[in-house]
N, C-alpha and C positions, 0 to 999 in steps of 0.2 A: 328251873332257874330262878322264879319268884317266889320259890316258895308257899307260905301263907298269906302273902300281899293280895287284898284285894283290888280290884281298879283302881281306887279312889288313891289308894298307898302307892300303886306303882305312877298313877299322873302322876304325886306330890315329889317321890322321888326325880322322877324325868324333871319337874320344874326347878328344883332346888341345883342338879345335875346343869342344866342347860345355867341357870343365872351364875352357877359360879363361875363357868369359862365366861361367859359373857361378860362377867362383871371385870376380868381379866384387862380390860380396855373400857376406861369408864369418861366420857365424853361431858362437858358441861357450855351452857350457853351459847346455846343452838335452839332454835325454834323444835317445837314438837313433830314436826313433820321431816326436821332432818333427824332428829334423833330416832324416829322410830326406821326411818330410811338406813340410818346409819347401824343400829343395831340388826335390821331385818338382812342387809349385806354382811354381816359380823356372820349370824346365822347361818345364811346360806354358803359362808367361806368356811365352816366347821362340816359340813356333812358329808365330802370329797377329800381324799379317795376311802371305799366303804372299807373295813374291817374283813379281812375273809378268812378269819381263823378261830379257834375255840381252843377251849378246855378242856384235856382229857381228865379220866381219873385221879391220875396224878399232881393236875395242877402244872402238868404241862402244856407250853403252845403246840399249835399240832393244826394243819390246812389239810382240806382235801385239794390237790394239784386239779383247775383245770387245762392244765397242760399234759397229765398221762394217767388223768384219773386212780392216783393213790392219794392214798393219807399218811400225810408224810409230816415230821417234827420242822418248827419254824413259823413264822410270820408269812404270811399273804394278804396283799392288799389289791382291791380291785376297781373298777369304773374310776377311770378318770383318763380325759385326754393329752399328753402331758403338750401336742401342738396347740392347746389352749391354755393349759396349765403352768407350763414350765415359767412363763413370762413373772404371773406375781402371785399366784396360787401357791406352790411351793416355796417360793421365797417369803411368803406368810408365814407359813409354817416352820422355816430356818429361824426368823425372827421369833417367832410366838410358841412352838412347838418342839424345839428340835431334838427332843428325846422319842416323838411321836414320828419324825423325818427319821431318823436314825432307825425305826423298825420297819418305817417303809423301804430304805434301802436294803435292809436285809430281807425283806420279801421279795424285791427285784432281783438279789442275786438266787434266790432258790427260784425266780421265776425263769432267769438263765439257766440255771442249772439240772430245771425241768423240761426247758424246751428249746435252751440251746441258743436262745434270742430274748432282748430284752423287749418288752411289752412297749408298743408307743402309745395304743388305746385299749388296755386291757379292759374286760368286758365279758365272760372274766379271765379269758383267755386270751390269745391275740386273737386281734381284728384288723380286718383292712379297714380301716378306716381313716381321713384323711393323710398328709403328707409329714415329709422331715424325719427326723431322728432326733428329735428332743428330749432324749431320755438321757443324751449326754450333757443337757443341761441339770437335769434332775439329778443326777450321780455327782458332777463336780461341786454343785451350787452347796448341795445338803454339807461334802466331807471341806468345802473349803471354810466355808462360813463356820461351822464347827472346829476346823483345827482339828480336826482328828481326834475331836474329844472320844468319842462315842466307838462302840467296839463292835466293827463287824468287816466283815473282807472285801477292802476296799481293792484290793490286787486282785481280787477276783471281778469286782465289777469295773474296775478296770480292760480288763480283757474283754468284760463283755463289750463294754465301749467300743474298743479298737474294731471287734470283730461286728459289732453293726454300722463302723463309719466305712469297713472297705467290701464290702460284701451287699449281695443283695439276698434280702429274705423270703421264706417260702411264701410271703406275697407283698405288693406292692407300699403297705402302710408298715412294714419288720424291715429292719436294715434301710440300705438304702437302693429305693430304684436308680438304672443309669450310676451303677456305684463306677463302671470299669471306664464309663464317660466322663466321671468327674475325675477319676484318678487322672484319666490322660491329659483331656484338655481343659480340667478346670471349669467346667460347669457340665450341665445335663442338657444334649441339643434340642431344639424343638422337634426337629425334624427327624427322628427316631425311635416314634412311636410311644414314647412318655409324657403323659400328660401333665398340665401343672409343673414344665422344666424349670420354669427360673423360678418357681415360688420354692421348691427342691434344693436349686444350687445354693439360692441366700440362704436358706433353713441350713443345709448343709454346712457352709461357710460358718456361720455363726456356732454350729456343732462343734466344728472342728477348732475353732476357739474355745470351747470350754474344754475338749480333751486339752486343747496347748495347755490354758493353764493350770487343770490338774496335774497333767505331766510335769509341770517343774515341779508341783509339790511335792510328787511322787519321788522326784530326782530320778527320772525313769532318762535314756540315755541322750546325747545330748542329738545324733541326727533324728531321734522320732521328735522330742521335741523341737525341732528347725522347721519338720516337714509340718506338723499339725498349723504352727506358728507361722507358715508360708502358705496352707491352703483356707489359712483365715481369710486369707484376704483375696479370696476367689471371687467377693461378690462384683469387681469390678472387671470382672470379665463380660459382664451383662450391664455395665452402665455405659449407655449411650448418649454422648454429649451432644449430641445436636439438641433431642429431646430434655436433656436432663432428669431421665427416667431410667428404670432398668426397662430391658426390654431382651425377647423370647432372642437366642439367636441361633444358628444352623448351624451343622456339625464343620459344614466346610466353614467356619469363623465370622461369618457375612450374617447380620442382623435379618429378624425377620422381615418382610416387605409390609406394605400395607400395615403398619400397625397403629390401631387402638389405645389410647392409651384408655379409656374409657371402657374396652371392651373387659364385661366381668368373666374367671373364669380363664380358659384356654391356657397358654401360659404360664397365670395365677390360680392360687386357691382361693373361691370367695372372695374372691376381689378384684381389683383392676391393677395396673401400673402405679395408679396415685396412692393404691395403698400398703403396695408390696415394696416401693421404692426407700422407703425408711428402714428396712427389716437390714440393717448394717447395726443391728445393738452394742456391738462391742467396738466398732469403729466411727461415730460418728465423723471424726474429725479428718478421719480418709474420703468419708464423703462431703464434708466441707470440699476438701481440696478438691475432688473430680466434678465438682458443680462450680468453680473457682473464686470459691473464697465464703467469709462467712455473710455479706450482704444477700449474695445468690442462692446460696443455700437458706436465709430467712425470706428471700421472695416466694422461692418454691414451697416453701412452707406457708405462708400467707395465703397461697393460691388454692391449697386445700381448702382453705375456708370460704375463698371469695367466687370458685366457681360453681357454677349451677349442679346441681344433681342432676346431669344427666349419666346415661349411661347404655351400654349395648349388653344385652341379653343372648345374643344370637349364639355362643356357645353351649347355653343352659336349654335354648330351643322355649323359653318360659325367667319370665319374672321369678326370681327364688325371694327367701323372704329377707334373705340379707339386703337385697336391693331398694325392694320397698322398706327397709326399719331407714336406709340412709335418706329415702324421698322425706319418709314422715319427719326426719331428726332435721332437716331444713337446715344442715349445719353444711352446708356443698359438699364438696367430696371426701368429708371426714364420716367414717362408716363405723363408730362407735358400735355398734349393735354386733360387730365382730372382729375377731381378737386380732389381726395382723397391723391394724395402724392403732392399736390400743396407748403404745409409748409413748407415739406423734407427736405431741403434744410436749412432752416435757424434752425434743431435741433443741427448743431455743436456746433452752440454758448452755448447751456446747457452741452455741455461737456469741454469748456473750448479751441475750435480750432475754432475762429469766422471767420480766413480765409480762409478756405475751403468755410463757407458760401458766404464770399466776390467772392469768384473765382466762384461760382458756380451759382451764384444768376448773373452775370456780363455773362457767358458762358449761360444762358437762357435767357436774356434778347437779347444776340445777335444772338445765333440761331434760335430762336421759335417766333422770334418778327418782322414783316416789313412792310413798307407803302404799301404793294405792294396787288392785288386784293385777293392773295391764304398769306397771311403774317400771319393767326391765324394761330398756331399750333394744331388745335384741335377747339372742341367747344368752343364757346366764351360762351355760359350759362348765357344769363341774367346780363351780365358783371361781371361775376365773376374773368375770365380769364383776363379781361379789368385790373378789380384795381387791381390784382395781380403787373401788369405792375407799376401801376401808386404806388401804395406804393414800389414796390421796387426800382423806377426810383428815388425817394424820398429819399430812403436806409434804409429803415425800414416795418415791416409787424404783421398785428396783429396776431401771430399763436395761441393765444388761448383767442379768444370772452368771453368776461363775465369776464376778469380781466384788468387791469388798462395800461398794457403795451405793449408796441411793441418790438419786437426784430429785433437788427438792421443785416443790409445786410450792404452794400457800394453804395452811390448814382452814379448814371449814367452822371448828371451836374455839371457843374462848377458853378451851382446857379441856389438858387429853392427858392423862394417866395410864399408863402403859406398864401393868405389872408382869416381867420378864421370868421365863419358870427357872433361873438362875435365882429370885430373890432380889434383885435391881429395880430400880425403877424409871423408866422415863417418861419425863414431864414435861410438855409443851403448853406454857403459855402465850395467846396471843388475846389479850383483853381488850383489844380496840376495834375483835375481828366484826364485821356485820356483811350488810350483801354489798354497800359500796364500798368499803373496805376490805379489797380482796386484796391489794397489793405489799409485799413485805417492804418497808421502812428501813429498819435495822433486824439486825439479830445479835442473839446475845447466845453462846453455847457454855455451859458450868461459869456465866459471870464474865465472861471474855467476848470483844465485838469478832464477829462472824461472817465473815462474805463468799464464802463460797458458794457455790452452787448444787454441792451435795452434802451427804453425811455419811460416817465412817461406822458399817455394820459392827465391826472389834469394837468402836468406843460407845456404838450403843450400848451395847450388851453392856458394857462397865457400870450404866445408870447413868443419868444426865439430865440435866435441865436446860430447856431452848426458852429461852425468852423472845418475840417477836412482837414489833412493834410494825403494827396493819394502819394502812391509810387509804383515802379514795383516790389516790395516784399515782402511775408506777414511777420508783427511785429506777431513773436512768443510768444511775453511777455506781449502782452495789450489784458484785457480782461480774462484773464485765471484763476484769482481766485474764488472763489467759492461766494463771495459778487459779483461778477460783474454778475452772471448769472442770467437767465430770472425766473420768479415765475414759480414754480410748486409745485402742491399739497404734494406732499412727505416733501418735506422742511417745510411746512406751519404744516403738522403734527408732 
């Protein structure tokens, strides 16, 4: 494969290889230690999910399946978890990649059609490992944000969608566990021998939001898309207003007893109530309502921050290390160090308070982030934790896959250059930005003032220029109307 390259010729290659994608997102006026942070997160969001195909003689693609051990013609791609991933890992690669998404989806569908199921953490097969069916975020996210540019059998991975949201798989982490539970009564009980149920039914829920909105694209018929569109909004089967949390609950409809909200684990995956309770991405604004209103729903978000890290271990039988990254991160019960309150953070903005997200999203980038050998706060996951970084450095983040938007944060540079492999370009200046300076002033989008709260993945992709004028105080007055907030399913009904 190298021919006559010696070492010295195959580094030089590898280096020149790596700085062109890299240079792909070229950042300016940032200190050297965000820049090297900012690039070493670029890095580590390009090496997931690996390549698992070759070159035949031909000059054909061609995988060895390991799903029935042949070598078969097509694309395969492998390690990566998409309950980690799906959030802004792949939605990286929509924005930055999506001719490189377009050959992963065609690897997923020969990965069905090798084993009948689509992969949630292929590895390089399936694996049980962790919860959800997040693979129906991966499939809708990739063919919606594309339009369908890109040619591969989306009717096919279609079906595989359906057939992993109503089914359960030959184990616990394929399909979905408690599938014939959710169908019935709209979540997965605690009380039936399924562990991790409501960390399950929200994952689920949200699942079945990205089949709804594939399905209209699809114009697939109009009661499948009713039902998908009506089992979105499962996760309020498990939100308990007393608490204003979700919570575990029993088959017979009666909430669990004694509960924890503090307690990590049982329930949840990796986490507790405080951080599983957000995981409504595609509705915020339903959960505004069931917390009654938007001041309630910003108290319970404040209170992540303001309470202590404590926490109960007693499911785990032992300290895991997610528990301790939330002790050392001293941010209370914001558990940065792993993926399920990753969003958190940027739901102000659906209520109308976008600088909180600016302040909080600028306060994690500078504690949780550094060139240094121990500088992840936590698992990095396949680069999940990576483009976390890189879209929020940017000042924007996709919190809910499978719709057309990003919701902005505040960028980290005085100038972000974003070459799109369309040939576009988008260019975000914010020349005032510094450390006291995290909060957005004005915005300005191609020349025109700008108040919303998100931005529109189609009009990125056109090229654009964001002007943004940073100061050391947040504007209480931009942003706050109910037009400027981010899509959520409630609104849309």
């Amino acid at each position: 494969e190298i021919g006559n390259d010696d070492f010295e010729t195959v580094k030089e290659k590898g280096r020149k290889e790596w700085n062109k994608e890299l240079s792909r997102i070229k950042v300016e006026g940032g200190t050297p230690d965000e820049v090297a942070t900012f690039y070493s997160a670029l890095y580590r969001s390009l090496l997931f999910p690996r390549k698992f195909y070759e070159y035949n003689a031909e000059g054909e693609v061609v995988h060895y399946s390991p799903y029935n051990g042949e070598v078969l013609p097509g694309y395969m791609f492998t390690d990566t978890g998409f309950w980690d991933t799906f959030r802004s890992l792949f939605p990286f690669l929509n924005l930055m990649y999506p001719e490189l998404n377009a050959n992963i989806q065609k690897g997923l569908a020969n990965a069905y059609k090798e084993s009948g199921w689509l992969p949630e953490w292929a590895s390089p097969g399936l694996r049980n490992i962790m919860v959800g069916n997040n693979s129906a975020s991966v499939v809708a996210d990739a063919y919606l944000k594309t339009d369908g540019k890109f040619d591969y059998d989306i009717d096919l991975l279609y079906e595989a969608l359906l057939n992993g949201a109503n089914n359960e798989g030959p184990m616990t982490a394929v399909g979905r566990a408690g599938a014939e539970y959710y169908k019935d009564l709209g979540y997965v009980p605690y009380d039936v021998g399924i562990n991790e149920n409501a960390a399950r039914t929200l994952e689920y829920a949200y699942d079945d939001f990205a089949i709804y909105q594939l399905a209209k694209k699809l114009n697939r018929p109009k009661e499948e898309i009713e039902l998908y569109k009506e089992r979105s909004l499962n996760y309020k089967k498990l939100y308990d207003p007393e608490t204003k949390l979700m919570r575990g609950k029993k088959e017979n409809g009666e909430f669990v007893e004694d509960f924890n909200p503090f307690k990590w684990g049982d329930a949840f995956t990796e986490g507790n109530s405080w951080h599983y309770s957000w995981s409504v991405f595609h509705d915020p604004q339903g959960l505004i309502d069931l917390m009654g209103g938007k001041k309630e729903f910003v108290d319970q978000l404040d209170k992540v921050f303001e309470m202590p890290p404590v926490f109960d271990e007693s499911y785990y039988g032992g300290v895991i290390h997610e528990i301790r990254e939330m002790q050392v991160a001293d941010m209370g019960q914001y558990a940065h160090g792993n993926q399920p309150i990753q969003h958190m953070i940027y739901l102000y903005n659906y209520a109308g308070e976008p600088w909180k997200t600016q302040y909080w999203v600028r306060e994690t980038m500078d504690r949780m982030y550094q060139p240094t050998p121990d500088g992840y706060c936590g698992d990095e996951d396949n680069g999940q934790t990576s483009a976390w970084y890189v879209f929020s450095a940017m000042g924007f983040y996709p919190v809910a896959p499978a719709t057309d938007e990003y919701v902005m944060g505040a960028p980290l540079f005085k100038k972000v250059t974003v070459k799109l492999e369309n040939g576009n370009e988008l260019i975000i200046n914010a020349p005032q930005n510094s450390d006291s300076n995290k909060y957005i002033q004005k915005m300005e989008l191609n020349g025109k003032n700008y108040t919303k709260n998100y931005l529109s993945h189609k009009e990125l992709m056109k090229g654009a220029v964001i002007d943004i004028e940073m100061g050391d105080t947040p504007n209480k007055n931009r942003g706050t109307k109910k037009s400027d907030f981010p899509y959520s399913l409630t609104n849309e009904l």
